[in-house]
ChimeraX commands (.cxc) that place a marker at each C-alpha (Angstrom):
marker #1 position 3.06,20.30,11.19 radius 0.5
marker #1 position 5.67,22.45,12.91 radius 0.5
marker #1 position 9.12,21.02,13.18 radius 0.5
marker #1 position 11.16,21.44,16.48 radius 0.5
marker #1 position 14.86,21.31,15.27 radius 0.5
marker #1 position 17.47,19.28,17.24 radius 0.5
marker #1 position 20.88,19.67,17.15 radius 0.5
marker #1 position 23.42,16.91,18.75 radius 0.5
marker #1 position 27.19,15.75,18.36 radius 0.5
marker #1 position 28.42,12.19,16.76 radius 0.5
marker #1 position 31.51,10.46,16.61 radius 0.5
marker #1 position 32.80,10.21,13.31 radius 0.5
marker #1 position 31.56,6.63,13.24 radius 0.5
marker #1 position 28.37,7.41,14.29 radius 0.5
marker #1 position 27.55,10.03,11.54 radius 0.5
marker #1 position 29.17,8.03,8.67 radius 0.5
marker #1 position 26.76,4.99,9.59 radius 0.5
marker #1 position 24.24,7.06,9.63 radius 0.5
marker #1 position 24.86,8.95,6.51 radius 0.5
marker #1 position 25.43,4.92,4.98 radius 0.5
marker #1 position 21.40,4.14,6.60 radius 0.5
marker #1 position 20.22,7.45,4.67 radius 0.5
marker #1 position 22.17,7.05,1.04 radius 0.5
marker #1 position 20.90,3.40,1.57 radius 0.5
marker #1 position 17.74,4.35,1.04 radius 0.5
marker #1 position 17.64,7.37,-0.73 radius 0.5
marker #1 position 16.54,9.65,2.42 radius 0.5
marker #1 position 18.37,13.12,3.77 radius 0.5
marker #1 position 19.76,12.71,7.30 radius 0.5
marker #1 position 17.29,14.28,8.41 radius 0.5
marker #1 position 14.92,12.09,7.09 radius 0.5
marker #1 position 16.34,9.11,8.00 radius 0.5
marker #1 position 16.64,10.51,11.81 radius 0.5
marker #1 position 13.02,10.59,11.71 radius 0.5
marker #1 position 12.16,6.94,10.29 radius 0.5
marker #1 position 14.50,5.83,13.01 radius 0.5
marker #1 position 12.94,7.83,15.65 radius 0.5
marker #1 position 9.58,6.29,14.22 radius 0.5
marker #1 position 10.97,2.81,14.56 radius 0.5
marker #1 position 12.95,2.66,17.55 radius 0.5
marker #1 position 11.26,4.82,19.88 radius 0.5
marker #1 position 7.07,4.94,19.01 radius 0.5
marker #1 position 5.57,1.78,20.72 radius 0.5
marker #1 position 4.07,0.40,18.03 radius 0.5
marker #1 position 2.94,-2.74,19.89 radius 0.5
marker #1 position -0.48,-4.62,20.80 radius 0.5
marker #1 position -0.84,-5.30,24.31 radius 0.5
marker #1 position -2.29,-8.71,25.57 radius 0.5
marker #1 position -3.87,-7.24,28.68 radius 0.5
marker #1 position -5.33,-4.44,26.85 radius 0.5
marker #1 position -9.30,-4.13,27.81 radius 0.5
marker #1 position -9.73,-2.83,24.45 radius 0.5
marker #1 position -8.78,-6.42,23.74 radius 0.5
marker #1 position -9.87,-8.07,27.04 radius 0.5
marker #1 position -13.10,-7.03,28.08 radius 0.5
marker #1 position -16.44,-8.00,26.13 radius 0.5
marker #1 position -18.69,-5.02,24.70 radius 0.5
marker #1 position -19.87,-2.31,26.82 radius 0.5
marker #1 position -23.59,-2.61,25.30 radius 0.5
marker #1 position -25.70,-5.90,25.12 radius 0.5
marker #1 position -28.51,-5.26,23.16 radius 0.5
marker #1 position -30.78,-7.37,20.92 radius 0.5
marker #1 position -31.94,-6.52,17.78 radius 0.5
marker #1 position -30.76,-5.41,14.28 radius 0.5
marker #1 position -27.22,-5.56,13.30 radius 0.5
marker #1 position -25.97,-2.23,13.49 radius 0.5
marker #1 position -23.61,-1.77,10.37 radius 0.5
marker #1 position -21.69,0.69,10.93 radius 0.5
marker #1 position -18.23,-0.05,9.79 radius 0.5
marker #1 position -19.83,-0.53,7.03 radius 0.5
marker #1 position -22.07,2.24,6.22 radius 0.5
marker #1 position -20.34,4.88,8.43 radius 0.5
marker #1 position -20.23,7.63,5.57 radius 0.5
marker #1 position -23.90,7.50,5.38 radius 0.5
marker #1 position -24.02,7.48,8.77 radius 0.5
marker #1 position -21.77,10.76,9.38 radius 0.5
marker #1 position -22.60,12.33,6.10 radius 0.5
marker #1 position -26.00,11.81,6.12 radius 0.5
marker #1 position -24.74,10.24,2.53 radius 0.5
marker #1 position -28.08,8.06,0.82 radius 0.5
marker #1 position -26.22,6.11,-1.33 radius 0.5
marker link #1:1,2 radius 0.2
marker link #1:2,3 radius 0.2
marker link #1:3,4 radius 0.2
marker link #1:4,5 radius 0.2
marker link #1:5,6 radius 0.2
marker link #1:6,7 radius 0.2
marker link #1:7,8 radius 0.2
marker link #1:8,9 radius 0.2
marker link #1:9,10 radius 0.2
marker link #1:10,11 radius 0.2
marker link #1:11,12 radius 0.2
marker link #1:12,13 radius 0.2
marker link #1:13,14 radius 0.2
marker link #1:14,15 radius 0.2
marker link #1:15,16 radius 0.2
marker link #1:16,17 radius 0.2
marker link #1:17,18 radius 0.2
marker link #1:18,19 radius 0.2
marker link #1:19,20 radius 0.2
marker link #1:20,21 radius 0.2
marker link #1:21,22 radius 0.2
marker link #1:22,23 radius 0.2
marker link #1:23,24 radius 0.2
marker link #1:24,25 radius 0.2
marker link #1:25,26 radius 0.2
marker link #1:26,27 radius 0.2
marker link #1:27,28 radius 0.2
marker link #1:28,29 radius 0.2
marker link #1:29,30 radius 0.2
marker link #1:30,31 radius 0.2
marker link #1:31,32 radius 0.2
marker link #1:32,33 radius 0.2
marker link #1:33,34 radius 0.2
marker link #1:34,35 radius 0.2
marker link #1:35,36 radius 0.2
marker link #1:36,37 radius 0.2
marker link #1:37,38 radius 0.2
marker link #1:38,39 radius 0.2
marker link #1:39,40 radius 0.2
marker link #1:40,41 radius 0.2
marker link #1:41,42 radius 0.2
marker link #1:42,43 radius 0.2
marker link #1:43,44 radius 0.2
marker link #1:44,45 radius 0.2
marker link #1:45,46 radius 0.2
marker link #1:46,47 radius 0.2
marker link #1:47,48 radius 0.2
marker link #1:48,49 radius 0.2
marker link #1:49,50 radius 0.2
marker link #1:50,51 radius 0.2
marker link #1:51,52 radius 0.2
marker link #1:52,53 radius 0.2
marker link #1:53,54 radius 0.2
marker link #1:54,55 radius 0.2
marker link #1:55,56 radius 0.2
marker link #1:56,57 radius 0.2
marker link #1:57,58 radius 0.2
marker link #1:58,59 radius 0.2
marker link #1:59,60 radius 0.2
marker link #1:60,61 radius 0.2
marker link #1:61,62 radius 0.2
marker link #1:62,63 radius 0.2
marker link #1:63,64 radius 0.2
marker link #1:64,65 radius 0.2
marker link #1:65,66 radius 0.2
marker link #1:66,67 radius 0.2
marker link #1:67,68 radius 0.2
marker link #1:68,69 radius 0.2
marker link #1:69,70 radius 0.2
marker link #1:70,71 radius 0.2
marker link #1:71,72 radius 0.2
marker link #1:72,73 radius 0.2
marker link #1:73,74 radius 0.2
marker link #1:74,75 radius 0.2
marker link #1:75,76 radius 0.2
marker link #1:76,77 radius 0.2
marker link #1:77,78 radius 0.2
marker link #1:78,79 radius 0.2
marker link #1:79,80 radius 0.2
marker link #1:80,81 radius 0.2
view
């Protein structure tokens, strides 16, 4: 993964809580800049109104079960087991 560096200015108070959230738990600024950039800012939500969600499945069929959550090695790696 390539890394885009990212340089910015902080109040005194701003960089000494953040150096507190990193010693805290053991991560580098740097580190601890990402898991809040993880947390804060990636929408990590489920949407109600999602289709995905909402609408029923796209094929009705009858017939066999397919299985495929459960078998899907065998089913992409042509696996026999």
């Amino acid at each position: 993964m390539k890394l885009k560096v990212v340089q910015t200015k902080l109040t005194q108070l701003e960089y000494r809580l953040l150096r507190e959230y990193a010693e805290s738990r053991g991560l580098t600024i740097a580190e601890a800049l990402r898991e809040i950039i993880r947390k804060h800012v990636i929408d990590d939500r489920v949407y109600e109104s999602d289709p995905f969600f909402t609408e029923g499945p796209v094929v009705k069929r009858k017939g066999a079960v397919e299985k495929t959550s459960l078998e899907h090695n065998k089913i992409l790696y042509d696996e026999s087991k």
